[in-house]
C-alpha positions in Angstrom: 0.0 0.0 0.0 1.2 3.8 -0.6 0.0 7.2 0.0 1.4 10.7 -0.1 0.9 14.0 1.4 2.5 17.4 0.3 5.1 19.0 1.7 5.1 22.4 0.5 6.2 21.6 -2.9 7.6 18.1 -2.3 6.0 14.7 -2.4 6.3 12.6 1.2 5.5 9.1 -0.2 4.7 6.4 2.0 4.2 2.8 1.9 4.3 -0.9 3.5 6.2 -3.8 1.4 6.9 -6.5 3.1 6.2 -6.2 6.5 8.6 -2.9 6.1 7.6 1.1 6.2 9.4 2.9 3.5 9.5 7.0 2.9 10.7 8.5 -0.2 11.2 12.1 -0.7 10.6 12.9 -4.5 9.6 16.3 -6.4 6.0 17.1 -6.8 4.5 14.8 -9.5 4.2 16.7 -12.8 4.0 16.2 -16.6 7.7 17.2 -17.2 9.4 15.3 -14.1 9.4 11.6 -15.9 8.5 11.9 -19.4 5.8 10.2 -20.8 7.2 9.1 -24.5 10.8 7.8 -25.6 10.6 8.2 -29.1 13.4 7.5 -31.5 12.7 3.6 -32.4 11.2 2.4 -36.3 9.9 -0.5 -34.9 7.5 -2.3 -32.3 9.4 -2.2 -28.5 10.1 -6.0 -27.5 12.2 -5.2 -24.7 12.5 -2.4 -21.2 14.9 -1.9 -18.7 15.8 1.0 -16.3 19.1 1.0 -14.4 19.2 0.3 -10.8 20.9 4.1 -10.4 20.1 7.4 -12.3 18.0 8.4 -15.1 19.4 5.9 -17.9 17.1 3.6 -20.2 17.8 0.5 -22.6 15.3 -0.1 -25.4 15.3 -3.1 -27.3 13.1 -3.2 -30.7 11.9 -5.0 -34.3 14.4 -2.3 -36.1 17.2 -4.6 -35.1 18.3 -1.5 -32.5 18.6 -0.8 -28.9 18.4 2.7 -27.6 20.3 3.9 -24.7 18.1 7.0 -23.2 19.2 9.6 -20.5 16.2 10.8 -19.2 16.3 14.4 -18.1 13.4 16.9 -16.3 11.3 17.0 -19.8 12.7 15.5 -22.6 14.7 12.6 -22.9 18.1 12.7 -24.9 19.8 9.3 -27.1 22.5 8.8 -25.5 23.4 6.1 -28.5 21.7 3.7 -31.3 23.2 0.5 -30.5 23.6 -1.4 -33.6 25.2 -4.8 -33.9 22.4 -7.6 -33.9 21.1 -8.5 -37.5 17.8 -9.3 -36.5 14.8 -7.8 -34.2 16.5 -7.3 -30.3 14.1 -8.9 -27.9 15.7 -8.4 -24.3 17.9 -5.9 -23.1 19.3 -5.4 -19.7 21.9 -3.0 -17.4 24.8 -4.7 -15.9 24.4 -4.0 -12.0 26.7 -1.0 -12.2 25.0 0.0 -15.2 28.5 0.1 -17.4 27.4 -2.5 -19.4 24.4 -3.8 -21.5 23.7 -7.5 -22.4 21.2 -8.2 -25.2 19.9 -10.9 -27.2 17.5 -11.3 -30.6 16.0 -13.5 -33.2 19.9 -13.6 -35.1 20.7 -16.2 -32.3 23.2 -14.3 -30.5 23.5 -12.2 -27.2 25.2 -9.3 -27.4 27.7 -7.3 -24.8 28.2 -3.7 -24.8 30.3 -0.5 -23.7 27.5 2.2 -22.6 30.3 4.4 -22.0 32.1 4.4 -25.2 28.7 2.8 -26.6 30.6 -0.1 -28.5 29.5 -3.4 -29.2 32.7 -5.4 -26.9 31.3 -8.9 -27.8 28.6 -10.8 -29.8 28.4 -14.9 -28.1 26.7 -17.4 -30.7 23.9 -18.5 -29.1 22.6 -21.4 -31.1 20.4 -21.2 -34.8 17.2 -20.1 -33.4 16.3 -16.8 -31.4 17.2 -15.6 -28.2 13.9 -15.0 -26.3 15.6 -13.1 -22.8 18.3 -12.4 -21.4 19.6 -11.8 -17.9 22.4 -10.6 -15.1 23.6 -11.7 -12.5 23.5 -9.5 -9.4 27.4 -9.2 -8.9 27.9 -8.6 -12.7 29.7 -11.2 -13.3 27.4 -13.9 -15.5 24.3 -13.4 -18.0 22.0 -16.4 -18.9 20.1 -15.7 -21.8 16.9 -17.9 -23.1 16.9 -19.8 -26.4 14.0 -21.1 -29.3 16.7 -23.7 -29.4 15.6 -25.6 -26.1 18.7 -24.2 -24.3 19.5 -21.7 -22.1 23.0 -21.0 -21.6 25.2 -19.3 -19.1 27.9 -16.5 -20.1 30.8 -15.2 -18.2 31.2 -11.5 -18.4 34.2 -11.2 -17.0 36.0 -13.8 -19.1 33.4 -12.8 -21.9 33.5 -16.3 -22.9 30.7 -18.9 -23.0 29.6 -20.5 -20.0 27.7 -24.3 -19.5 24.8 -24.7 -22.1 21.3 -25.9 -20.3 19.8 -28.9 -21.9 16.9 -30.8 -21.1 13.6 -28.7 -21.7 11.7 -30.1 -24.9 10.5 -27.0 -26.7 11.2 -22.5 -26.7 12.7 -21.9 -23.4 11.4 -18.1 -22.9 12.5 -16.7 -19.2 15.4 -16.8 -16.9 16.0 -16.1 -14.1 19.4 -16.5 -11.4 18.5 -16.7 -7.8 20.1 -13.9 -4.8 23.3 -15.5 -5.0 24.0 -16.7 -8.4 24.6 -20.1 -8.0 21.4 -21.6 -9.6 19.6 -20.5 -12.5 15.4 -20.7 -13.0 14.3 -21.1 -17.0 10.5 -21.3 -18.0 9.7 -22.9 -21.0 7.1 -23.3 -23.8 6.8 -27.2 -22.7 5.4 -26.2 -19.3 7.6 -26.8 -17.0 10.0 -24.7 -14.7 13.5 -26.1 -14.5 15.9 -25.4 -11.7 19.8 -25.8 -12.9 23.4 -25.5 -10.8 24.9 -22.4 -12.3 28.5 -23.7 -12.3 28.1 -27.3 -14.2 25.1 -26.4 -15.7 23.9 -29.9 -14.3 19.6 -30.2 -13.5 19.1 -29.9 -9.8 15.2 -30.9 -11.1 12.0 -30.1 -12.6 11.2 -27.4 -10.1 7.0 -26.8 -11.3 4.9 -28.5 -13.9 2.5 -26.1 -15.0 1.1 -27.8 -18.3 0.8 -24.5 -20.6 3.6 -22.9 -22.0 5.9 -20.3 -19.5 6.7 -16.8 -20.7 7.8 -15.1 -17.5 9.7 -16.1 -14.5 10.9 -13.6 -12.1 12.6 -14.2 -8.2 10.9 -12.3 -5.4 13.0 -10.3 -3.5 14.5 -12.8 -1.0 14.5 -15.8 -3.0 11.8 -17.5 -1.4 9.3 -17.5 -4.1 8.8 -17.4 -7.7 6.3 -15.5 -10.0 5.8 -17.0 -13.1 3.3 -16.0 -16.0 2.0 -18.3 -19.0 0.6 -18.9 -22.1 -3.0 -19.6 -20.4 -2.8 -16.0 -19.3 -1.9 -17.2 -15.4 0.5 -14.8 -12.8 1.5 -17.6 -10.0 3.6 -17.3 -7.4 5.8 -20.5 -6.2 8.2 -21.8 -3.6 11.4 -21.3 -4.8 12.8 -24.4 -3.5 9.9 -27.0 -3.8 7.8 -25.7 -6.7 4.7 -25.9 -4.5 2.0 -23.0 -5.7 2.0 -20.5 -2.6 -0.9 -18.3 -4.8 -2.8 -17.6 -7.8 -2.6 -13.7 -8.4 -4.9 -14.1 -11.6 -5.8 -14.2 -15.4 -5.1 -12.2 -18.4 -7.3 -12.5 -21.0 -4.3 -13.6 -23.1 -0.4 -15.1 -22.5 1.6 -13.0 -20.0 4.4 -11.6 -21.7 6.4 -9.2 -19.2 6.8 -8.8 -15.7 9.1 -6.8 -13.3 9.7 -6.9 -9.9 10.7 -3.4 -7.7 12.6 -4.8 -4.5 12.2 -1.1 -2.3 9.1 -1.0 -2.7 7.6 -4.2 -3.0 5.7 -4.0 -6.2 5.4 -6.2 -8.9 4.3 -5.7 -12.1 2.8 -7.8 -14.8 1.8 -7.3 -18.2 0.2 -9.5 -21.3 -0.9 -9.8 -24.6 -4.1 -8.2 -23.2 -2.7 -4.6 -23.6 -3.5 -5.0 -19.2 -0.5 -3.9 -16.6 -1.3 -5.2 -13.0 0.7 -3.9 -10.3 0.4 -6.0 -7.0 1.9 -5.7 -3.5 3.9 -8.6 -2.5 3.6 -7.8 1.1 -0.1 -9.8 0.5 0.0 -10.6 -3.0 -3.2 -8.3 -3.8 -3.9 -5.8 -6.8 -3.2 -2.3 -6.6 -4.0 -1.5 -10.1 -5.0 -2.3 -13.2 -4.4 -0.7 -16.6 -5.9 -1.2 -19.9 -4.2 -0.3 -22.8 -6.3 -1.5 -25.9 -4.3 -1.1 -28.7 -2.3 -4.3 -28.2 0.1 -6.9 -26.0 2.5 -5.2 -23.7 5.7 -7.2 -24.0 8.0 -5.4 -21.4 7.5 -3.8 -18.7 10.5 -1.7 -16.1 9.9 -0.2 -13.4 11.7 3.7 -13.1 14.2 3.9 -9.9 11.3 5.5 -7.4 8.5 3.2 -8.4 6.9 6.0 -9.8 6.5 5.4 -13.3 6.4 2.3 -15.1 8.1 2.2 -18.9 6.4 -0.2 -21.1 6.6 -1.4 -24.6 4.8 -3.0 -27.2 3.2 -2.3 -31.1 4.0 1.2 -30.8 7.3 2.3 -32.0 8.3 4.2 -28.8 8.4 3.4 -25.1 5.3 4.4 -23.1 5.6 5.2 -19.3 3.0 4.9 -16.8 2.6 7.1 -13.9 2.1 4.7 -10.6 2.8 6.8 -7.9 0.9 8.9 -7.1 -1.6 7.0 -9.3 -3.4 9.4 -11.5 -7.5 9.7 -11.4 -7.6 8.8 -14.6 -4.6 7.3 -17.2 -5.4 7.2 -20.8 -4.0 4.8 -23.0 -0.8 5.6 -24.8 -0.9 4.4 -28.7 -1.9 4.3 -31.9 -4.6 2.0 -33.8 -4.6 0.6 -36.7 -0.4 0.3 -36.9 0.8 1.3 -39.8 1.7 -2.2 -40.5 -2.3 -3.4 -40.0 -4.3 -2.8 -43.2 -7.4 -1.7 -43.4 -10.2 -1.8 -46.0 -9.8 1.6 -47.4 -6.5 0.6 -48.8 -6.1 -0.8 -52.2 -4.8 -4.4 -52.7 -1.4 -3.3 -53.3 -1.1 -1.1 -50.2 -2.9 -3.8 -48.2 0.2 -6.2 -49.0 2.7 -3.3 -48.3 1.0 -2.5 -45.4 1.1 -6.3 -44.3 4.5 -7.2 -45.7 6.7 -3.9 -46.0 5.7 -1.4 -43.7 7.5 -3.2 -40.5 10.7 -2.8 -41.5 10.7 0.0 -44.7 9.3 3.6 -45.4 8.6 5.2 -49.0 10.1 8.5 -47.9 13.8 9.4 -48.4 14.2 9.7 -44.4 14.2 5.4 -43.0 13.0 6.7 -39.9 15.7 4.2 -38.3 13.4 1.3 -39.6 15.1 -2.1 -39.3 15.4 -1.8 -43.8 16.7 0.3 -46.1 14.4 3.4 -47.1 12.0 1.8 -50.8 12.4 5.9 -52.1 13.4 5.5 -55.4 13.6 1.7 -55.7 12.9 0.5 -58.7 16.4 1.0 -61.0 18.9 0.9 -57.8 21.6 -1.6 -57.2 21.2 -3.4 -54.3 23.2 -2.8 -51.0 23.9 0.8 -52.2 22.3 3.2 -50.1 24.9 5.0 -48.0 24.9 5.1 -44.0 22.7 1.6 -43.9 24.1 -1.2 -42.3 23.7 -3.9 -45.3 24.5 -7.5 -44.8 27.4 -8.7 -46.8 25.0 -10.2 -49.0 23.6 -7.7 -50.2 26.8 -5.7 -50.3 28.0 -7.9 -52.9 24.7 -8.8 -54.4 24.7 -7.4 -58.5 20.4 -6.9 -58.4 19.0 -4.1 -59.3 15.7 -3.6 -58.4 13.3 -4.2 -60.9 10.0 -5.6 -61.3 10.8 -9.0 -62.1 13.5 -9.0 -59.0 11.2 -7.8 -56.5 8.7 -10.5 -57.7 11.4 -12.7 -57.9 12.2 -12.3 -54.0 8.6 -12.4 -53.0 8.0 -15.1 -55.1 11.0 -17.0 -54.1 12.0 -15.6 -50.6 14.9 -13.5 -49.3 16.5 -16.8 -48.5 16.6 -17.8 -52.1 17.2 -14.8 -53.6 19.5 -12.6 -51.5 20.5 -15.5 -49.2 22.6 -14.5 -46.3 20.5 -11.4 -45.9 18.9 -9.7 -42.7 15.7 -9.8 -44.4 13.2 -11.9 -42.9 11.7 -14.7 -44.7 8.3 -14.3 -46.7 6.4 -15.1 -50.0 3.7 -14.1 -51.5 2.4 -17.0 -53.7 -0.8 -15.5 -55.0 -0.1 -14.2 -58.4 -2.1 -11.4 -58.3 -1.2 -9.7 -54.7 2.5 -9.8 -56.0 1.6 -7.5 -58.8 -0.6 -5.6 -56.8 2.2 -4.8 -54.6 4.9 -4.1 -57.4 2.4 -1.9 -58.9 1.9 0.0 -55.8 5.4 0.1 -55.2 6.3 1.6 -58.9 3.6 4.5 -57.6 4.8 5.0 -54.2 8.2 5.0 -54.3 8.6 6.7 -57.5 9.2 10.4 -55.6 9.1 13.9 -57.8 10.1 14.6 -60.9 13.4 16.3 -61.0 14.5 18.8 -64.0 16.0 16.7 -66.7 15.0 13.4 -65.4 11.4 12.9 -67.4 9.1 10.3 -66.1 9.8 8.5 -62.9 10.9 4.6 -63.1 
């Protein structure tokens, strides 16, 4: 529970976690003192997180980037666009002293980075299938990251060298989790089950909880007694750490859980799903303190801000969201927009539909990318491919001879990026139907065409 009362132009904000009184001191609550928007991403936010100390955020997203934000009185400034994975970045987190950032995405690797000189220092291969989350240890020393392979492995920052790989679940593993002391690791997987391993051989202690639908989430309670976990059946449980027995049922969402963070001062937890729903609860006696409803799609991360105040979310949207918790507002609207660009809608033609469906996600039709994951279409049709300067092409492409044409963009929906660039960062899709390829090549010729310049006669 938490309440406040003013103090001349100050905030005294009380509350009871855990059997414990806590009092913060914090500036009177107001539009401009946590803001309410990171914008800088071109894609959907997969992954949140907030460092332990000062105003600094990671965001991970679709457009292959992670953002590190400094967050000052009103608007918040890029420290850096991280670049380095070739795929979408799902998970992103602070080292303890917040020097370092380890990440991981659908390319199958976690990532290790400088925030001070904001480098990439490593990249670990972390098996052929994505990287789901990834996590620190809380002396710094390892990350464990979750992989689509069935593994999760352990890595040694320090050394910055690979640690014991985790085998034994039988489908995604999604979450991880190291207890208070390091030592063992908790992973959630898509088979059910919660599986406890010993850090340093990377042995199975056991099967620790067998919850029959798929885990998304698993977190530690501050203490390491218990576990939360959240689940494709749209369940938040909490657990015994050490004997897997269920302790409580906190409740549904109408949909799988996807994100969940725990704030140890203050004894919140926060949970969020593909309901577009945040709950915050109070461990002290695991009951709801709020709930908010976001319609316009799943939450997939969620991060609590230093003071519990505000919680920074992202989903669909192509910037974070935060969330004002305390002092709760009367009345929160949703933050976000509906349809997506990427969500077509009948209005559209046939050809913009399939842009819309297939395109839009990663590319724009305006010179300016807007730091998309692709290359800007402007001015496609005619252009060598890998050519565009200041965009990050795969080798590939680089040494690709297409040019762009209308029988070479069929040819790589028809065929796939795989078949026709292969090797390339673009994700794999076809388009089969004979007649929503051309619709979209037509659309294309249209939209990306751009003015008419002196000398140059029609567009191509």
């Amino acid at each position: 529970m938490a309440f406040a009362i003013t103090l001349g132009s100050r905030i005294a904000t009380f509350g009871v976690a855990a059997g414990l009184l806590w009092l913060g001191i914090c500036p009177q609550a107001a539009a401009g003192d946590w803001p309410e928007l990171l914008e800088g991403h071109g894609g959907p936010v997969r992954g949140v997180d907030v460092a332990q100390e000062g105003r600094e955020v990671l965001s991970a997203s679709f457009d292959y980037s992670i953002i590190h934000w400094q967050l000052g009185d009103t608007n918040p400034r890029v420290v850096a666009r991280l670049l380095g994975h070739e795929a979408a970045v799902n998970s992103v987190v602070f080292s303890p002293n917040g020097e370092i950032a380890v990440s991981g995405g659908d390319d199958g690797t976690v990532a290790l980075w400088d925030l001070g000189s904001s480098t990439l220092i490593e990249r670990f291969d972390a098996g052929p299938s994505k990287v789901q989350e990834v996590t620190v240890s809380r002396d710094g020393r390892l990350a464990a990251s979750a992989g689509w392979d069935h593994m999760a492995r352990i890595w040694d920052l320090e050394a910055r060298r690979p640690g014991p790989v985790l085998s034994g679940h039988t489908e995604h593993v999604n979450s991880v989790a190291f207890s208070p002391d390091g030592s063992l690791l908790y992973s959630g997987a898509q088979d059910g089950t919660i599986r406890l391993w010993d850090v340093e051989s990377g042995d199975l202690v056991r099967v620790l909880h067998r919850h029959g639908w798929g885990v998304n989430v698993v977190r530690v309670v501050p203490g390491g007694e218990y576990l939360q976990f959240g689940a494709v059946d749209g369940a938040v449980w909490i657990i015994d750490a050490d004997s897997g027995d269920v302790v409580r049922e906190l409740g549904h969402h109408d949909g799988p859980v996807l994100g969940a963070d725990i704030h140890e001062k203050s004894g919140l937890l926060a949970v969020s799903g593909a309901d577009g729903h945040i709950r915050l609860y109070r461990i002290a006696d695991w009951t709801m303190q709020h709930d908010h409803a976001n319609p316009y799609g799943p939450i997939w991360a969620v991060a609590f801000s230093p003071d519990a105040r505000m919680i920074y979310h992202g989903g669909l949207d192509d910037y974070v969201i935060g969330l004002q918790v305390d002092p709760p507002l009367e009345f929160e609207p949703a933050v976000g927009e509906f349809p997506r660009r990427f969500k077509p809608v009948d209005e559209m033609s046939l050809g913009e539909q399939q842009f819309a469906r297939k395109c839009s996600v990663c590319h724009t039709l305006t010179p300016d990318d807007a730091n998309r994951a692709g290359p800007t279409l402007y001015r496609l049709f005619g252009r060598k491919a890998g050519t565009l300067a200041d965009y990050p092409y795969s080798d590939a492409l680089l040494e690709s001879d297409i040019i762009w044409t209308e029988q070479t963009v069929s040819e790589l929906f028809d065929k796939g990026p795989d078949v026709v660039t292969p090797g390339t960062k673009m994700p794999i899709q076809r388009m089969r139907s004979d007649e929503e390829r051309l619709a979209l090549i037509e659309f294309l010729r249209e939209a990306t065409a751009g003015p008419v310049e002196d000398g140059e006669g029609t567009p191509r």
